[in-house]
C-alpha positions in Angstrom: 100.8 93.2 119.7 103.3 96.1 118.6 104.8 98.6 120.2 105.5 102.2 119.0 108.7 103.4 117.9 109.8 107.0 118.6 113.0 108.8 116.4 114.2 112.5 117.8 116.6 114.2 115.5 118.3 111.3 114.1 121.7 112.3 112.2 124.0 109.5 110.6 127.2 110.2 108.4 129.7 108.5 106.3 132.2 110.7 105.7 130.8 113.9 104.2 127.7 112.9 103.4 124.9 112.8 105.1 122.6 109.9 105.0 120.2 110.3 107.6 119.4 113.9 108.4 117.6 115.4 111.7 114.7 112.8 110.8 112.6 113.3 113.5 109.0 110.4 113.6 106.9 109.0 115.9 105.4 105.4 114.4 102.4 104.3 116.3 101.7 100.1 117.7 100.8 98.1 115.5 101.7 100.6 112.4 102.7 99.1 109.1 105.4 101.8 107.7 106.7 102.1 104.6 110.3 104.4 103.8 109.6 104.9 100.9 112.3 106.7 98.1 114.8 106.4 95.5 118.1 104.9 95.8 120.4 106.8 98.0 117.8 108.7 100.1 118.7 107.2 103.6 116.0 104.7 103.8 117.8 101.5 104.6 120.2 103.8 106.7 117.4 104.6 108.7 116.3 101.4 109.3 119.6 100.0 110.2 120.2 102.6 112.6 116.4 101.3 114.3 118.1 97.7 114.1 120.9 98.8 116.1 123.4 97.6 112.9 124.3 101.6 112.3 125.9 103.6 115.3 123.9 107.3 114.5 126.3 110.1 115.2 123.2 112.1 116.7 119.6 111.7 118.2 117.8 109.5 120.4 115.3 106.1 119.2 112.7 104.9 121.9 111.4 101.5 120.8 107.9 101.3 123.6 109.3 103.1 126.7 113.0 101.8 125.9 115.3 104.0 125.0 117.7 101.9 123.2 119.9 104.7 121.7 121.0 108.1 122.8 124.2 109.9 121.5 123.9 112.3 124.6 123.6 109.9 127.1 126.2 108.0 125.7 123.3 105.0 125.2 124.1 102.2 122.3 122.3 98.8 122.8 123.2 95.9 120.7 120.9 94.5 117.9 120.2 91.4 119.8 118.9 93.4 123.2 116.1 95.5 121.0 113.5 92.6 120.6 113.6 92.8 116.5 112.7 90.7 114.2 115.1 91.3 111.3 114.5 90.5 106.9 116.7 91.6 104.6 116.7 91.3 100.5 119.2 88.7 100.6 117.2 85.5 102.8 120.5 84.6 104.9 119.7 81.1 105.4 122.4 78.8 106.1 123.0 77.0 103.6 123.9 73.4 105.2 120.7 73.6 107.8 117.7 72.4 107.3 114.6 75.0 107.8 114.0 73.8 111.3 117.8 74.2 112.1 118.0 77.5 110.3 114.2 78.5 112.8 115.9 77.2 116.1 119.3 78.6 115.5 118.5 81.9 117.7 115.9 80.2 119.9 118.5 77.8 120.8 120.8 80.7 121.7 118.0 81.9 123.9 117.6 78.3 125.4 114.1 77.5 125.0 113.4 74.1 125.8 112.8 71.7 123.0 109.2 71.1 123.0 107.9 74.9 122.3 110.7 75.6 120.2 109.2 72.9 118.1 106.1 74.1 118.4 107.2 77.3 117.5 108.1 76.3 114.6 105.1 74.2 113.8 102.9 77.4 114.1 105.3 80.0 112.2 105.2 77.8 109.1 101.8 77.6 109.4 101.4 80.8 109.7 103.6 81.7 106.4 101.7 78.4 104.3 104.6 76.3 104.1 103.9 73.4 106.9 105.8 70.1 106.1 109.2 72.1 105.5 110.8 71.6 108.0 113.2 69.3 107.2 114.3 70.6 103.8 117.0 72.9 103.1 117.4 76.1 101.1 118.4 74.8 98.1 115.5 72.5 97.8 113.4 75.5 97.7 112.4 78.2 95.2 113.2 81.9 96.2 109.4 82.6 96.8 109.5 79.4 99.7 113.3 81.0 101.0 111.7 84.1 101.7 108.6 82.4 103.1 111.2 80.4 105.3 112.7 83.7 106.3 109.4 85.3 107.2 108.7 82.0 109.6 112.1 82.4 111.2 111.5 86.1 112.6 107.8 85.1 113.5 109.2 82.1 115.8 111.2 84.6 117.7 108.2 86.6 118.7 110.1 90.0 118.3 108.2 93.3 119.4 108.7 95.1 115.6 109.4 93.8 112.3 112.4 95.2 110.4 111.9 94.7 106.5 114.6 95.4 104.0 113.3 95.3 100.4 112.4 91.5 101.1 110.4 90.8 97.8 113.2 92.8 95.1 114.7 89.2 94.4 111.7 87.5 93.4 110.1 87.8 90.1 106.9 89.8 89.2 104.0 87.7 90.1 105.5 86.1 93.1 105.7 90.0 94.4 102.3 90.6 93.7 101.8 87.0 95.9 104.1 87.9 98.3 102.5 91.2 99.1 99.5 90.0 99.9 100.9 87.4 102.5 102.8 89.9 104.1 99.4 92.3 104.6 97.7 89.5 106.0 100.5 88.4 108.3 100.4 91.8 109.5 97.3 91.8 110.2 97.0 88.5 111.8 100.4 89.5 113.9 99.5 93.4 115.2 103.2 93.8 115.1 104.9 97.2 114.3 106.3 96.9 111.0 109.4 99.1 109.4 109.4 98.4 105.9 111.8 99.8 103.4 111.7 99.9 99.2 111.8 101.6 96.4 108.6 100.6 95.0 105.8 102.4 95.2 103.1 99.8 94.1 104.5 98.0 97.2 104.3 101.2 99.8 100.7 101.9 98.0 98.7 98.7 98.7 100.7 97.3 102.0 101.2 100.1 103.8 98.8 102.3 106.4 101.6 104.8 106.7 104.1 105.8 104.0 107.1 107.6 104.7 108.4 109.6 101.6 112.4 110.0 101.5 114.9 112.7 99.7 118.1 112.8 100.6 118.2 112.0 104.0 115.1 114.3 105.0 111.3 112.9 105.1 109.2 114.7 102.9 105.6 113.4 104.0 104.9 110.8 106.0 101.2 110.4 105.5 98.6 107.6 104.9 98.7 106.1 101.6 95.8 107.7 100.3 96.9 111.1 101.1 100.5 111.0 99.8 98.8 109.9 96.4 95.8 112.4 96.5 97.8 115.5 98.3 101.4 115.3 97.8 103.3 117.9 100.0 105.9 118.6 97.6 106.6 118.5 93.5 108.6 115.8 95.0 106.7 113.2 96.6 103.9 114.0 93.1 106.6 113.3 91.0 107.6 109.9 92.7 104.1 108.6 93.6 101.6 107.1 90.9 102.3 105.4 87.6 101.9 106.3 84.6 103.5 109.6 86.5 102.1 112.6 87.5 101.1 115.0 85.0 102.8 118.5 85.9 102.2 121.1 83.8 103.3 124.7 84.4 101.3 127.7 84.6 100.0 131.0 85.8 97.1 131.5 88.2 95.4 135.0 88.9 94.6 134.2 92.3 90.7 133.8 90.8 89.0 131.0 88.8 91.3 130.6 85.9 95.2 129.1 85.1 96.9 130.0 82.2 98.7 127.0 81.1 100.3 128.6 77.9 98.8 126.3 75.0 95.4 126.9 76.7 93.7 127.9 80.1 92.2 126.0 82.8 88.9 126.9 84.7 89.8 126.0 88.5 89.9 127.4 91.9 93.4 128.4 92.2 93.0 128.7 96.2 94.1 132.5 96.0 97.8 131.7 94.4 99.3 133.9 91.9 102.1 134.2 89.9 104.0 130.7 88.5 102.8 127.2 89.4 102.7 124.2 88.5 99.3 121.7 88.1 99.5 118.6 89.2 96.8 116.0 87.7 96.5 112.3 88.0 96.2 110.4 84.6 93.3 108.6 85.4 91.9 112.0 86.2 91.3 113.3 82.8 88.5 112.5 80.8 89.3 111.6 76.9 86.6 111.8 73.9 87.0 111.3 70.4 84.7 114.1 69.8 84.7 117.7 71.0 82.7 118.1 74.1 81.8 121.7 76.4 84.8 123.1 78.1 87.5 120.4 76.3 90.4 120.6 75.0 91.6 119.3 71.6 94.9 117.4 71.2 96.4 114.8 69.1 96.8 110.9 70.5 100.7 110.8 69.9 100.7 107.1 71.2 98.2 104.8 72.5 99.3 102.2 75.0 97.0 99.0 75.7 97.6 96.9 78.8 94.4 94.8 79.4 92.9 96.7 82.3 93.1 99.8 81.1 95.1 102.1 78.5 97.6 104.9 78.5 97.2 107.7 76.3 100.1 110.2 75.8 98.2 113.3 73.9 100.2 116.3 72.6 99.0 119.8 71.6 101.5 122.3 70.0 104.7 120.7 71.9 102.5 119.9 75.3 102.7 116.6 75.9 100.1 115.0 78.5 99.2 111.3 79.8 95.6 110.1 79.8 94.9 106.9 81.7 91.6 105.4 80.7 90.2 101.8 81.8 89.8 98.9 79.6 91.3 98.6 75.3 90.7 102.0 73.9 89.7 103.0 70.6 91.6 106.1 70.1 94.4 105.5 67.5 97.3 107.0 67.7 97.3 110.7 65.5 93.5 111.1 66.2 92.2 114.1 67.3 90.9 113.6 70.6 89.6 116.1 73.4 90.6 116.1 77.2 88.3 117.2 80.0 90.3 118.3 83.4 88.5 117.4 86.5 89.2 120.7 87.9 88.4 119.2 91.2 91.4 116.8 91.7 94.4 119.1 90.7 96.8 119.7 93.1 98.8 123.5 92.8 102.0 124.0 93.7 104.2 126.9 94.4 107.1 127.0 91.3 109.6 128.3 93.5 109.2 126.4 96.7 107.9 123.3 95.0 104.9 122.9 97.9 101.8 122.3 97.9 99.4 125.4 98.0 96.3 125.1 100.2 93.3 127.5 100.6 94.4 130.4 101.6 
């Protein structure tokens, strides 16, 4: 099963900048965790530091009761003493092996006799639905099996965490959506701790049970999936999460039942704020109609997006542009009048000058 993973005040640098900064997290056995963030936020520095293939310049990282890094004690242990199981975007498969040489290769180096290394083997291709491969090499497989092979490889060393670095960016759209789904079940069949790291949200959003939002260096939420979609923290982490994106629409509240958005007002609790904020409303959280109904508002379809399951509405009114998300083929056309309904429940308010969330007060 997995084992937890404990970060105090982790600080990494190159040169002036600061990669990884004062990121402070506890990740709980058997946790699937996804840093989560754009390009540049520290994410894969993070994880490399965990790995032990980054020296931090600060803090201390327990992996179970282990501590395996400390820059005050002067503690630094090697990748290969810290019981990880490693996958990176590239597959790094040796070319001239065959997959059971390319499995063995570190078991070998362990010396495990012959018999359950082969064995080992056996049950970590099971376990990743390509049994029978053992004797062919990379290049007699597509990048989907590679990545499978990779996958069996850190399973047949039995490591205490998973480390995953964008693993599924190289393969192509529908194999993600495949490859996704094996890697969920695999951690649930496993109950290892998993450390995964992309840029994709869809990814963080259906694998994950804990996401870790990225900015810079600095976590912004770390949160269950559910709740970094629902209740973002910051403007941030609203902006990043969802697509079609986050509606945000700036305002005024009067710390009573009503927000003055400029081309119109909105009746909703505004939890005692006042002053300039900004609404935050999922597109799938607005109601459309093609005729005027109580307590709508009229705008104009500007464009009208179809995609099969469902549709995406951008709406304008006098220079206010907002996006609509609505399931199935829609029949708005595009320059019909149409009217929105906010569900005045689901907004989220945010302080314009801080960027947080505001709560109840």
């Amino acid at each position: 099963m997995g084992t937890s993973i404990l970060i105090k005040n982790l600080t990494k640098r190159f040169g002036n900048v600061v990669a990884v900064n004062q990121v402070s997290l506890t990740i709980q056995p058997g946790t699937f965790l996804t840093l989560l963030g754009p390009s540049g936020c520290g994410k894969t520095t993070l994880l490399r530091c965990i790995a032990g293939l980054e020296d931090p310049d600060a803090g201390e990282i327990y992996i179970g009761d282990k501590l395996v890094f400390s820059s005050a004690q002067g503690i630094n242990l090697p990748a290969g003493q810290r019981n990880l199981g490693l996958v990176f975007q590239n597959y790094a498969l040796w070319p001239h092996m065959t997959v059971f040489k390319n499995m063995t290769f570190a078991l070998e180096i362990q010396k495990m006799p012959k018999p359950q290394m082969a064995q080992r083997v056996q049950e970590s291709l099971a376990e990743v639905q390509m049994a029978g491969y053992d004797e062919r090499y990379p290049r007699e497989m597509s990048g989907g099996q590679q990545q499978r092979i990779a996958l069996a490889r850190m399973l047949a060393y039995r490591p205490k965490v998973f480390l995953m670095d964008e693993p599924l960016s190289n393969l192509d759209a529908r194999l993600r959506i495949d490859m996704r789904a094996e890697l969920k079940r695999l951690h649930h069949v496993s109950g290892a701790t998993t450390v995964y790291v992309t840029h994709d949200q869809i990814e963080a959003l259906t694998m994950s049970s804990d996401i870790a939002v990225m900015k810079e260096g600095v976590i912004q939420q770390m949160d269950t999936p559910d709740r970094i979609y629902r209740c973002p923290a910051n403007l941030f982490v609203a902006d990043f999460i969802g697509s079609p994106k986050v509606n945000l629409l700036e305002g005024r509240a009067d710390g009573a039942n009503s927000i003055d958005l400029g081309k119109f007002k909105l009746a909703a609790n505004t939890r005692g704020a006042t002053g300039h904020i900004v609404v935050a409303v999922r597109p799938e959280d607005i109601a459309v109609s093609p005729t005027a109904a109580p307590n709508a508002i009229e705008f104009k379809a500007y464009s009208v997006l179809p995609s099969g399951a469902d549709s995406t509405i951008v709406a304008q009114r006098e220079g206010l542009e907002v996006t609509v998300r609505v399931m199935g083929n829609s029949k708005i056309k595009m320059d019909d009048s149409i009217w929105l309904t906010f569900n005045a429940d689901l907004l989220n308010l945010y302080d314009k000058a801080s960027g947080n969330l505001i709560v109840s007060s």
